[in-house]
DOKOLZA-755937 format. One record per atom (N, C-alpha, C, O): x negated, y, z negated; residue in three letters. Coordinates in steps of 0.05 Angstrom, whole numbers, padded with zeros to 5 digits, always signed. Each point is the difference from the previous one (the first is absolute). Example, Ala and Ser with C-alpha at 12.3 -4.5 7.8 and 13.67 -1.06 7.14 Angstrom:
-00264-00114-00156ALA;+00018+00024+00000ALA;-00018+00024+00000ALA;-00021+00000-00013ALA;+00028+00021+00027SER;-00016+00024-00001SER;+00015+00022-00014SER;-00010+00022-00004SER;
//
This chain:
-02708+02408-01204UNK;-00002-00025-00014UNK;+00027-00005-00013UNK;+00014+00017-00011UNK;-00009-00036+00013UNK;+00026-00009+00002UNK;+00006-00030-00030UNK;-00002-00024+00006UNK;+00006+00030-00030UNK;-00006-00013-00015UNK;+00026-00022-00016UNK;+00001-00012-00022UNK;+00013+00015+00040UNK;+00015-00015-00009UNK;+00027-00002-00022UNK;+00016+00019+00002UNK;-00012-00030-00015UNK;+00014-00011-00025UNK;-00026+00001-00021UNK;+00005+00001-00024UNK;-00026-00002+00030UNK;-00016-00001-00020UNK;+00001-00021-00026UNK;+00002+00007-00023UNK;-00003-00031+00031UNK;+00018-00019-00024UNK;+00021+00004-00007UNK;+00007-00017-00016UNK;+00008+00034+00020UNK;+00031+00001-00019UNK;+00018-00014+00003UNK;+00000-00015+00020UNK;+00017+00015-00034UNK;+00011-00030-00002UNK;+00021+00013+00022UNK;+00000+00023+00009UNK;+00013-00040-00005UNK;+00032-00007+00019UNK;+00018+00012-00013UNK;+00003-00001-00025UNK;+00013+00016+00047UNK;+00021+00011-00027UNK;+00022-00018+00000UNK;+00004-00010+00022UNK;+00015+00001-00043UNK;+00006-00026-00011UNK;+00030+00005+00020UNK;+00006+00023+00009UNK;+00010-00047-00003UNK;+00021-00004+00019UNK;+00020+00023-00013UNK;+00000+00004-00024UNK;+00017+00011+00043UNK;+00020+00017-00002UNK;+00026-00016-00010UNK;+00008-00019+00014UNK;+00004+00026-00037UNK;+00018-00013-00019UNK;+00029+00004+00022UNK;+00002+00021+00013UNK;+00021-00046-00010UNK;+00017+00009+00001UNK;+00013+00027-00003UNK;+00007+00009-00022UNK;-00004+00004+00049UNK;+00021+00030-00007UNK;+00024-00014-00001UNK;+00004+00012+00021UNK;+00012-00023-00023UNK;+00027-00015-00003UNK;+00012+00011-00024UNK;+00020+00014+00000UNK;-00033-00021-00022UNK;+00008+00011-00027UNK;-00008+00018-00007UNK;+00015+00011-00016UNK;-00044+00005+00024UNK;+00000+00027-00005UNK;+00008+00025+00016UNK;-00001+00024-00006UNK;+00010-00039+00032UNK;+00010+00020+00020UNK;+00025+00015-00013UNK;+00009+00000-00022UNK;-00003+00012+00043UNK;+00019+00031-00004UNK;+00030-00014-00005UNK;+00019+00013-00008UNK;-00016-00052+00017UNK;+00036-00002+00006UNK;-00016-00023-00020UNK;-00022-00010+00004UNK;+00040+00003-00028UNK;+00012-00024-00010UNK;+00030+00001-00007UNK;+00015+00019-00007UNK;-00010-00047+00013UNK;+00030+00000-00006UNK;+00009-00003-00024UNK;-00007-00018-00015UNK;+00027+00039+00008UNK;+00017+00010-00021UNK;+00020-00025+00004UNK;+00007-00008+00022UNK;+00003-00007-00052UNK;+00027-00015-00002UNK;+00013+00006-00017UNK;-00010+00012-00018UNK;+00035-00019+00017UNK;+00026+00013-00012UNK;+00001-00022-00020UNK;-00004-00024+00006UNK;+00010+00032-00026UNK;+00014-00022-00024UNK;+00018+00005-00018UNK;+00014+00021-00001UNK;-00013-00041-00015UNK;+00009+00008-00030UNK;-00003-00005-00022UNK;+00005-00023-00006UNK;-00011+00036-00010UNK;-00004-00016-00034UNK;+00018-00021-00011UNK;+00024+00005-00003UNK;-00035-00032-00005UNK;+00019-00017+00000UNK;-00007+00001-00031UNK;+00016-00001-00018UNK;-00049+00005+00015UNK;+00010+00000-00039UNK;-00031+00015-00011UNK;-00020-00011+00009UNK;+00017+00031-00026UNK;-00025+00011-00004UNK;-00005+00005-00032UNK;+00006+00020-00012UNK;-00022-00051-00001UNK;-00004+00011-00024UNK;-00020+00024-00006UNK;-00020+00002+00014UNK;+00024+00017-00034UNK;-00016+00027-00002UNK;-00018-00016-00020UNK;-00023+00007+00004UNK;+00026-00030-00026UNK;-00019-00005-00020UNK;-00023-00009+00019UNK;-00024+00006-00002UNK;+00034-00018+00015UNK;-00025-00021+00016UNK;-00013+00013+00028UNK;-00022-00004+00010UNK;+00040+00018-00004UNK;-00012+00019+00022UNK;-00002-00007+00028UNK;-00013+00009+00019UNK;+00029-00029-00020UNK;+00001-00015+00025UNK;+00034-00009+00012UNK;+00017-00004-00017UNK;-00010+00001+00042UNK;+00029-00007+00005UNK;-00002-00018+00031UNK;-00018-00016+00005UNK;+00039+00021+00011UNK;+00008-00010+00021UNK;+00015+00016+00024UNK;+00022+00010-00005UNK;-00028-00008+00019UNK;+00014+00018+00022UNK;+00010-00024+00018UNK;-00016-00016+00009UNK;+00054+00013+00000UNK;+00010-00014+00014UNK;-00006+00020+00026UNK;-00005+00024-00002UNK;+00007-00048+00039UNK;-00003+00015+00016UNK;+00025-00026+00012UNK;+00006-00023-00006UNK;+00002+00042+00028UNK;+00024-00012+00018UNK;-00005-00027+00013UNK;+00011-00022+00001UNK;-00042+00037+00014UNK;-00011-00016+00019UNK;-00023-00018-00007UNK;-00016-00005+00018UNK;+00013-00007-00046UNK;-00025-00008-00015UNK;+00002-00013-00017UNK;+00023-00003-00008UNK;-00042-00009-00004UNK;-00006-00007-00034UNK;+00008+00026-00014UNK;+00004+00022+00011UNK;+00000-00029-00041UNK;-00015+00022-00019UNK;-00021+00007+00000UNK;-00017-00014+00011UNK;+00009+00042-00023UNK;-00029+00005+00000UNK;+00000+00007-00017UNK;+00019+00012-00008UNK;-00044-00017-00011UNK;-00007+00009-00030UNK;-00009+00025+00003UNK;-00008+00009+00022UNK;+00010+00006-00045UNK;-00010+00032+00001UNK;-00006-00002-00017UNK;+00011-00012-00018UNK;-00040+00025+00018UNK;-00012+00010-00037UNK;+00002+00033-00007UNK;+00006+00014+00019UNK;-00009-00004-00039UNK;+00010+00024-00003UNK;-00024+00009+00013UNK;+00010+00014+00017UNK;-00033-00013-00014UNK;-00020+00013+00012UNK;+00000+00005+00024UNK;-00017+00016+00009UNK;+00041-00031+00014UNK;+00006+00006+00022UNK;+00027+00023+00018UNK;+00009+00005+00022UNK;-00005+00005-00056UNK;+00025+00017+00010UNK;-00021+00034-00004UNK;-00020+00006-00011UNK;+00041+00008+00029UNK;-00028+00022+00007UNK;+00009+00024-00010UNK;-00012+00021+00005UNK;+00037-00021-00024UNK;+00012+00027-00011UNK;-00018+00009-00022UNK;-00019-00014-00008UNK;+00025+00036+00001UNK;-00019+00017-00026UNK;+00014-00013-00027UNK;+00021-00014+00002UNK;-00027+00016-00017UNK;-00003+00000-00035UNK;+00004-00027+00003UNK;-00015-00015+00011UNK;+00042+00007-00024UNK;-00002-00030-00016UNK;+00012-00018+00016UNK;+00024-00003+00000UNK;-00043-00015+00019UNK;+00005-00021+00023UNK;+00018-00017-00008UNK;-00006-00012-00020UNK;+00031+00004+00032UNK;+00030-00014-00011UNK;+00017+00003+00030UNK;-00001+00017+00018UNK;+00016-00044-00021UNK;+00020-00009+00023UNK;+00022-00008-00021UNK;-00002-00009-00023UNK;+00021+00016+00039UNK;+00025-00014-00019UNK;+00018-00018+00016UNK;+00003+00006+00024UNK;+00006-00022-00032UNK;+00018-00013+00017UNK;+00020+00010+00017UNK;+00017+00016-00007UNK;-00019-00027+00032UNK;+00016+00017+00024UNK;-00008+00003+00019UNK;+00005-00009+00023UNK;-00033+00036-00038UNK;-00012+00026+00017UNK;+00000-00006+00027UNK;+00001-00023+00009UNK;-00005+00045+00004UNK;+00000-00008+00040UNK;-00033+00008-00007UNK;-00005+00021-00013UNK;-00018-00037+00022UNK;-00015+00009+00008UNK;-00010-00012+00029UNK;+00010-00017+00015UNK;-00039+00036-00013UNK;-00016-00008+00023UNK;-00028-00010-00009UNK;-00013+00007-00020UNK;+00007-00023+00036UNK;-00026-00010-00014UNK;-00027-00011+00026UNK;+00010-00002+00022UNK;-00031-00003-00022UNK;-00013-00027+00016UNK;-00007-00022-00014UNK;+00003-00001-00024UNK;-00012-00019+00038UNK;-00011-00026-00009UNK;-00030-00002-00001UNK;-00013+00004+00021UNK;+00003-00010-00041UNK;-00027-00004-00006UNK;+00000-00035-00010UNK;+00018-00011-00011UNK;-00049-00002+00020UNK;+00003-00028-00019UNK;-00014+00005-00020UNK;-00020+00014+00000UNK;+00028-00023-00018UNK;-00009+00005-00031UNK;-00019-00030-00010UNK;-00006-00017+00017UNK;+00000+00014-00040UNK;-00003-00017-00007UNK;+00013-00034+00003UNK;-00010-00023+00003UNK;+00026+00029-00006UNK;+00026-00023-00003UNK;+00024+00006+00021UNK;+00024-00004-00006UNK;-00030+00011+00023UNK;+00015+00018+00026UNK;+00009+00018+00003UNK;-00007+00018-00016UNK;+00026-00012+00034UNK;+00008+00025+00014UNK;+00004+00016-00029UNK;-00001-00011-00022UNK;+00006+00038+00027UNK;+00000+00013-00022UNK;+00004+00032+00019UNK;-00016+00008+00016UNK;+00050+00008-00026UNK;+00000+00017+00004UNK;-00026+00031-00008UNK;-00014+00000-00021UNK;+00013+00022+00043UNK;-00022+00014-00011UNK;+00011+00037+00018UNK;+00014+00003+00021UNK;-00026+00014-00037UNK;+00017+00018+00007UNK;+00023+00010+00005UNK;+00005+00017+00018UNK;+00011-00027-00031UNK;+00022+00002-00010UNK;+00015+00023-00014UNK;-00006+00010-00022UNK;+00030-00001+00042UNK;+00013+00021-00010UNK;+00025-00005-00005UNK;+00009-00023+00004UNK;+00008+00048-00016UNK;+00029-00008+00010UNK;+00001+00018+00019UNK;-00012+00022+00003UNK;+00035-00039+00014UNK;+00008+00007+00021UNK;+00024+00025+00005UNK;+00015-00003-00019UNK;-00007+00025+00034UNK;+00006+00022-00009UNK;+00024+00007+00022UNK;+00012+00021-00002UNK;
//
């Protein structure tokens, strides 16, 4: 006897692997200006807009901070109010 699914529900559509897959692309930038009061700055890119960075998107240990210059690497996430750097390191 062969019973089926038994009512169970559907299992729900398979999410984009694009962004959770194994390759997203890393971009190169630079700190064009990063207040520490406010916790928020700007990363210039060659080939782009600016991208805003919030301190919650840089991925080093203790006290999250960019300073002007820095070479980092980062991705793009949309945020609220748009693009918005995320995972964010410096670059080495």
């Amino acid at each position: 006897m062969h019973l089926g699914n038994c009512g169970a529900r559907p299992s729900p559509p398979v999410k984009d692997v694009q962004k959770e897959g194994a390759y997203v692309e890393r971009l190169k930038g630079t700190v064009k200006w990063f207040n520490n009061a406010k916790g928020y700055g700007f990363i210039g890119r060659a080939d782009g807009p600016d991208v805003f960075v919030h301190y919650s998107a840089i991925t080093s240990e203790g006290y999250k901070s960019l300073q002007e210059g820095d070479q980092v690497e980062f991705e793009i996430t949309e945020g609220q109010k748009g693009p918005q750097a995320a995972n964010v390191t410096k670059a080495s």
